[in-house]
N, C-alpha and C positions, 0 to 999 in steps of 0.2 A: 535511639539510633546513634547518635553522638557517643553517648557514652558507651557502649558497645563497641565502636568502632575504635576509640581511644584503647579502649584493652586489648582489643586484636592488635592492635600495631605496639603495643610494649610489650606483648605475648611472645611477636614475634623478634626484637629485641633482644630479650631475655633468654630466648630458642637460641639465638648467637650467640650465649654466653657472652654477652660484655655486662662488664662490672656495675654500669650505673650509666641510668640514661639524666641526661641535665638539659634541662628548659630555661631557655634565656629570655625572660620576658621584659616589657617596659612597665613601669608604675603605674598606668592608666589599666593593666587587666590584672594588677594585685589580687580583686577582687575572685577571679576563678581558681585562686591557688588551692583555696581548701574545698573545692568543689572537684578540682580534680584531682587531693589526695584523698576524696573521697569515693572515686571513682575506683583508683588504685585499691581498694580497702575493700572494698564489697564486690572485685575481680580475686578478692582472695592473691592480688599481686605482689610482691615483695616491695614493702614500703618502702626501702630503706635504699632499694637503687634506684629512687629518682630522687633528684634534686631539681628546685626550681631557685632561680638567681632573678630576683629582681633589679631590674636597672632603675634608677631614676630617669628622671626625662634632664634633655639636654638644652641648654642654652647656648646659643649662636649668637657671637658677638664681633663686630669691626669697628676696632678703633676706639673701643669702649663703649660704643652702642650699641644696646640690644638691635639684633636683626627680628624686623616680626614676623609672625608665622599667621597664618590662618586659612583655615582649612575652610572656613566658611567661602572667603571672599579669592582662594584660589590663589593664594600669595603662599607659596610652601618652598621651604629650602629641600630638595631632595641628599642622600648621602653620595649618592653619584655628582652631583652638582660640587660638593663639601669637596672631596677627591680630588676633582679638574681644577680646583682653586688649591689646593694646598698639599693636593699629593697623596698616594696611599701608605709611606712611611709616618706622615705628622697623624694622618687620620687614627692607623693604628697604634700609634704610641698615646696620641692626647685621652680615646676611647681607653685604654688598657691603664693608665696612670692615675684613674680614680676609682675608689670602692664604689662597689655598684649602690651602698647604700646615701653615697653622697650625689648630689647637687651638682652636675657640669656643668662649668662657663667654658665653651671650645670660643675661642677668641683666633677668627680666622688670619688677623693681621699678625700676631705673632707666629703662628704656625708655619707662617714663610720665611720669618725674619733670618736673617743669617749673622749669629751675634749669640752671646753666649745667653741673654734672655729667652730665647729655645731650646728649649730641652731635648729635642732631636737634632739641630745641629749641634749644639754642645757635646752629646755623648756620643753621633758623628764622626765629629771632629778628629776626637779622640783620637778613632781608631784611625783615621788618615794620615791623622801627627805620629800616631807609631808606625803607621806604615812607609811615612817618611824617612825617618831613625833610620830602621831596618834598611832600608833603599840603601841609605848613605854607607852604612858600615859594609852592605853589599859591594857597593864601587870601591871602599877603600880595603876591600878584602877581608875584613876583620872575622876571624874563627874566634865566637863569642861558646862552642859547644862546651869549654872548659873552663866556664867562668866560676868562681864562686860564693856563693849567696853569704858567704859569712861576713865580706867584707860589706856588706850594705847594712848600715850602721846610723846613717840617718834618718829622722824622725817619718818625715816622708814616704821614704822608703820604707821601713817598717808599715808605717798607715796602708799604704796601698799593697804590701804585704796581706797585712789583716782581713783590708777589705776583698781580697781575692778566696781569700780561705772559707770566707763564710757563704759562699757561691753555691754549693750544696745545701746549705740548710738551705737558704731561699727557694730553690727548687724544690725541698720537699714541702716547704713549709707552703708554696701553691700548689700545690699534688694534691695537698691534705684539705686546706681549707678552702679550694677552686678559688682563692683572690691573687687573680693575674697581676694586679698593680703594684704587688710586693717585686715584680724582677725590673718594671719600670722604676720605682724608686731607686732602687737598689743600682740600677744603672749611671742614674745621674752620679749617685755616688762613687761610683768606681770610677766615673769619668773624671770628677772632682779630685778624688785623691792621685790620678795620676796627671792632671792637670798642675797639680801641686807640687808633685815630684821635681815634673819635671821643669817648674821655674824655680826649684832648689836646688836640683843636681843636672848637672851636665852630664849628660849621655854620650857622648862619646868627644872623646876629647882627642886631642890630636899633640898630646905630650907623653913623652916615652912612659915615664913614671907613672901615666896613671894607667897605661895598657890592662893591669888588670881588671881593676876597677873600672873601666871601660865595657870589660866584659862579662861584669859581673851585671850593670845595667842594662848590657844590652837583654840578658840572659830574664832580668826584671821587665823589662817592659815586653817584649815578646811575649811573656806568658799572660803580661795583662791584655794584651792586643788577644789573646784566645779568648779570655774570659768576656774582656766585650762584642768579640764576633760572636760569641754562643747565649751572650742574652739579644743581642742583634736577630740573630738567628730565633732563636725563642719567641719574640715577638713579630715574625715575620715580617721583618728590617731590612734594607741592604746595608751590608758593612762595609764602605768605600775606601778604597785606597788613596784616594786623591779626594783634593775639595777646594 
């Protein structure tokens, strides 16, 4: 009956025309994988749209102590409990930041911290501190729509150039091999290199002379302030203007 009814529900799937059905499982039911593309196989199913991702199991830790679990004795951390303690932005960045094939340590005490030791406040931040930038040049009137990118010329700026440009492969490059944790990396780094930018170049300066160059930066961090709203976005993040 089991297996019967598993082909009726990817029969009907498939009847929809979507591309590929994907099964998220944890390491503890490894075991049914090839039981159930074997089930796939002898429905005469299309092997090849489904995929199974195994997760490893996760570890919960405060303060550098393991939290213990046990299902025998009634002592269990639920993910709704995980949440109400550190929020659904750390929850779904910490979960999306490791290959499914590796080992989680979620370490509930840093996932709050507010310090560039988080990797969601850090890459956060970010987008607050450009959305500060922008604010100012706003108040001080600055028409940055004719800036020119040739004058960006330092190291920094080039980096975080670089690192904006390869924002597409990333995205195929999870399309293709379903590992989400490639746009979580990929984040910190973009937040990195514009963190870096901007303790080498001053963003808007308030001396005649550098008017263009003013707005050749402003015209630079803007489009990085996109790029981390749309892996924010991706990750179902909020992108905050403040912090």
């Amino acid at each position: 009956y089991f297996a019967s009814d598993v082909a009726y529900h990817y029969n009907k799937f498939f009847e929809r025309n979507y591309d590929k059905v994907i099964n998220i499982w944890g390491a503890d039911h490894q075991g049914h994988a090839s039981f159930m593309k074997a089930i796939i196989k002898a429905f005469e199913l299309p092997e090849e749209n489904l995929s199974l991702i195994i997760n490893q199991l996760v570890t919960l830790k405060r303060g550098g102590e393991i939290v213990r679990i046990s299902k025998r004795t009634g002592d269990i951390v639920t993910l709704r409990d995980v949440v109400e303690e550190v929020g659904p932005d750390a929850c779904r960045f910490f979960f999306l930041s490791r290959d499914a094939n590796s080992q989680m340590d979620f370490d509930l005490e840093l996932a709050v911290k507010e310090s560039q030791e988080n990797p969601v406040y850090y890459i956060q931040y970010a987008h607050a501190r450009i959305a500060s930038i922008l604010r100012l040049a706003e108040d001080r009137k600055i028409n940055y729509s004719d800036g020119i990118l040739d004058l960006l010329t330092h190291e920094s700026e080039l980096s975080l150039i670089r690192k904006m440009l390869i924002f597409p492969e990333i995205v195929e490059l999870i399309t293709r091999t379903l590992e989400p944790h490639h746009i979580a990396h990929y984040s910190i780094e973009l937040a990195t290199a514009f963190h870096w930018m901007y303790q080498n170049c001053r963003v808007v300066s308030s001396l005649p002379e550098d008017e263009a160059l003013t707005k050749s930066r402003l015209k630079l961090v803007e489009a990085a302030m996109i790029v981390l709203s749309r892996c924010l976005d991706l990750m179902s993040m909020d992108a905050p203007n403040e912090m």
